[in-house]
C-alpha positions, -999 to +999 in steps of 0.1 A: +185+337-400+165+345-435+154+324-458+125+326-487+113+306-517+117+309-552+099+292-587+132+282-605+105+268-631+068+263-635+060+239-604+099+238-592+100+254-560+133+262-537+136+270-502+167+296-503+184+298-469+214+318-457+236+298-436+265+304-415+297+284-417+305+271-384+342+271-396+353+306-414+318+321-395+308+334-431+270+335-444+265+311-471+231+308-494+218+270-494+190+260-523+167+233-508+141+214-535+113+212-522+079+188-525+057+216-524+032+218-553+022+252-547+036+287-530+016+281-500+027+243-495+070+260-500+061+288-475+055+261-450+078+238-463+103+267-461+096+276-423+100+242-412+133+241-425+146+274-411+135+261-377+158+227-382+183+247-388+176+267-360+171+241-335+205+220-348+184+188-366+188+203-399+217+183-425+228+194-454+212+160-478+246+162-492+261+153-459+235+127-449+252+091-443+236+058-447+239+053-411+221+084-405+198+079-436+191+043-420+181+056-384+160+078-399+138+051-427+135+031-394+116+057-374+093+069-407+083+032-413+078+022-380+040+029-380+034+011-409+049-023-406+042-044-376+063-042-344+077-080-352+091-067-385+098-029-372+126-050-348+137-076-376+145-044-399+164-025-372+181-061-365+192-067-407+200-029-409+215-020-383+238-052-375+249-061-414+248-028-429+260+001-408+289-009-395+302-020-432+289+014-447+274+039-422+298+062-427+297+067-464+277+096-476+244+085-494+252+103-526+285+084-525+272+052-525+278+022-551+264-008-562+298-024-557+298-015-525+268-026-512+277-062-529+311-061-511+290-064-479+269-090-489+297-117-505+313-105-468+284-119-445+283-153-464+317-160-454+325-143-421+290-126-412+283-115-380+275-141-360+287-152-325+302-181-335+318-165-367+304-184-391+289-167-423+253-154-429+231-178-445+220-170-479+182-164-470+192-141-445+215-116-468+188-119-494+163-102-465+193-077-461+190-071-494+151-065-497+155-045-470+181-018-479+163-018-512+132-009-497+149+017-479+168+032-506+140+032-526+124+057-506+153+076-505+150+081-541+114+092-533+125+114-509+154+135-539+183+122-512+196+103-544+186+101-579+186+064-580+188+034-559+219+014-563+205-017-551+190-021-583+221-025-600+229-058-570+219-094-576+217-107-542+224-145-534+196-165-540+189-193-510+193-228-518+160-243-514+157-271-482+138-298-485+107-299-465+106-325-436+073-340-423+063-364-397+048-397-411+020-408-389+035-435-371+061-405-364+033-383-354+013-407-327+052-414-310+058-372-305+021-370-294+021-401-269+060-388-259+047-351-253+013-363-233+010-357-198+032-325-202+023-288-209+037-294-244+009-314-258-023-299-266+003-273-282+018-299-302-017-320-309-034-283-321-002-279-345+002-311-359-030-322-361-049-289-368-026-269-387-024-242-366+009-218-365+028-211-334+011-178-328-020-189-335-021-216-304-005-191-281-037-168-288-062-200-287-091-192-262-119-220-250-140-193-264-133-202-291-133-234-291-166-258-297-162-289-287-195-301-295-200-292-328-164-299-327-146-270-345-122-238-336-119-202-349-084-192-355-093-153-348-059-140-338-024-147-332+001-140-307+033-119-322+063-117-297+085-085-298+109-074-274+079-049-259+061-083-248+035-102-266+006-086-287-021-101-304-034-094-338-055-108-371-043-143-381-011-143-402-039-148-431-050-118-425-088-135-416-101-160-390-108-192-401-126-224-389-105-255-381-126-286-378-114-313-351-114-347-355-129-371-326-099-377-314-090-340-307-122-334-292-115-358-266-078-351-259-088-311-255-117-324-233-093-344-213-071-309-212-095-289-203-104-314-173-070-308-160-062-277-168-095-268-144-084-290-120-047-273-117-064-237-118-091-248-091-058-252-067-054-216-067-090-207-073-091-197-107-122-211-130-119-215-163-134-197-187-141-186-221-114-160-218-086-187-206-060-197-227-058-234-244-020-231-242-013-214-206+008-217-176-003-235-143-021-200-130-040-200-166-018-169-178-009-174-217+025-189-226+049-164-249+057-182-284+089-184-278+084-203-249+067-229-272+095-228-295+125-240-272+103-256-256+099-286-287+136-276-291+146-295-255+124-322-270+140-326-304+179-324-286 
């Protein structure tokens, strides 16, 4: 297999490669733009290519689908989005997209198209119990595969992105519901006594987010000066639990009112008691919101569990 480069203009350089047809077994000459801003940069560029084509992972970016086009965004962007959101994009893509339009070639694809999917999944969707996609959730479809074909663009598979010619569905905004405080003291005296509370008492009293109690450590807790450090945050992914910076992107300080002080006191009193039953001591390193051997509870397992409460 030969192949070599060539300047079509100042700048402009062209990885020529001879291929052969796999169906009449005839040699046919391939022009491949290239990236390269210099001869050196297209020699290399040039020898990776022949290899692809050698080894079988080479396509012809006329031939590449969306489906293939999709597999392949997921794995470059992987490294630079968090696991969390690596999984929700393989989820929107992968579930609402491909199986509507994988098959079409990338240079075939429409703006017409791509809404046809959309007004689709807000009336059937793809849901177990058939019911449509919600409007939020196609709009995150949307940013998505916009994202995506917008690299593609960068990348010279297409010359523009046709989700810029879509107006997704805009979500109908929910009125926020709060707790009163009369409200508040009847979920806190209903949840005390059970593993729920301190959970519930740190979110609804202290502001803190679901991840950010998982991740809570009596280190960093001072009771006496009566404050916490929000430092880190548990993020569940289907590789297990992993901790990271505050959804903030910075720790913070919460201060605690009295009455927190002495109900994490009161906690902490029993959560040392429950641990000494299997000798464990507690510690600066042991969880605020853990399981009865002092192990950290998953966020998930916080979540249902205040949904068993509210049903």
């Amino acid at each position: 297999m030969k192949g070599h480069i060539r300047e079509r203009s100042p700048g402009h350089w062209y990885a020529v490669i001879d291929l052969r047809d796999a169906a009449t077994g005839k040699r046919k000459r391939k022009w491949h733009r290239l990236k390269a801003k210099g001869k050196r940069e297209a020699q290399a560029e040039c020898a990776a290519l022949i290899t692809a084509v050698k080894t079988g992972t080479y396509i012809e970016p006329a031939k590449v689908t969306l489906a293939a086009f999709v597999d392949t965004w997921l794995a470059d962007v992987k490294s630079r989005v968090s696991p969390r959101t690596h999984e929700r994009y393989v989820e929107l893509l992968r579930k609402n997209v491909a199986p509507e339009l994988g098959e079409v070639l990338m240079k075939d694809l429409r703006p017409a198209q791509i809404s046809k999917i959309y007004a689709d999944a807000l009336t059937s969707g793809r849901r177990k119990d058939g019911k449509g996609l919600s409007r939020r959730t196609v709009l995150h479809v949307h940013r998505v595969l916009s994202q995506a074909l917008a690299q593609a663009v960068k990348w010279e598979m297409i010359g523009r992105n046709p989700c810029d010619a879509v107006e997704a569905p805009k979500p109908t905004p929910a009125p926020m519901k709060t707790y009163d405080m009369e409200q508040t003291a009847e979920l806190l005296e209903d949840l005390r006594g059970t593993r729920l509370f301190p959970a519930v008492l740190l979110a609804v009293l202290c502001g803190l987010r679901r991840g950010e109690i998982c991740a809570l450590k009596w280190g960093q807790v001072d009771l006496t000066a009566g404050s916490t450090a929000v430092i880190q945050s548990a993020e569940q992914t289907r590789a297990g639990v992993r901790y990271k910076e505050p959804k903030s992107g910075r720790s913070r300080t919460v201060a605690l009112s009295s009455f927190v002080i002495a109900e994490l006191k009161a906690h902490r009193v029993r959560q040392a008691q429950e641990l000494l039953r299997i000798g464990v001591r507690v510690t600066d390193d042991t969880f605020v919101y853990a399981r009865e051997d002092g192990l950290p509870l998953r966020p998930h397992t916080l979540t249902h569990g205040l949904g068993s409460k509210n049903h």
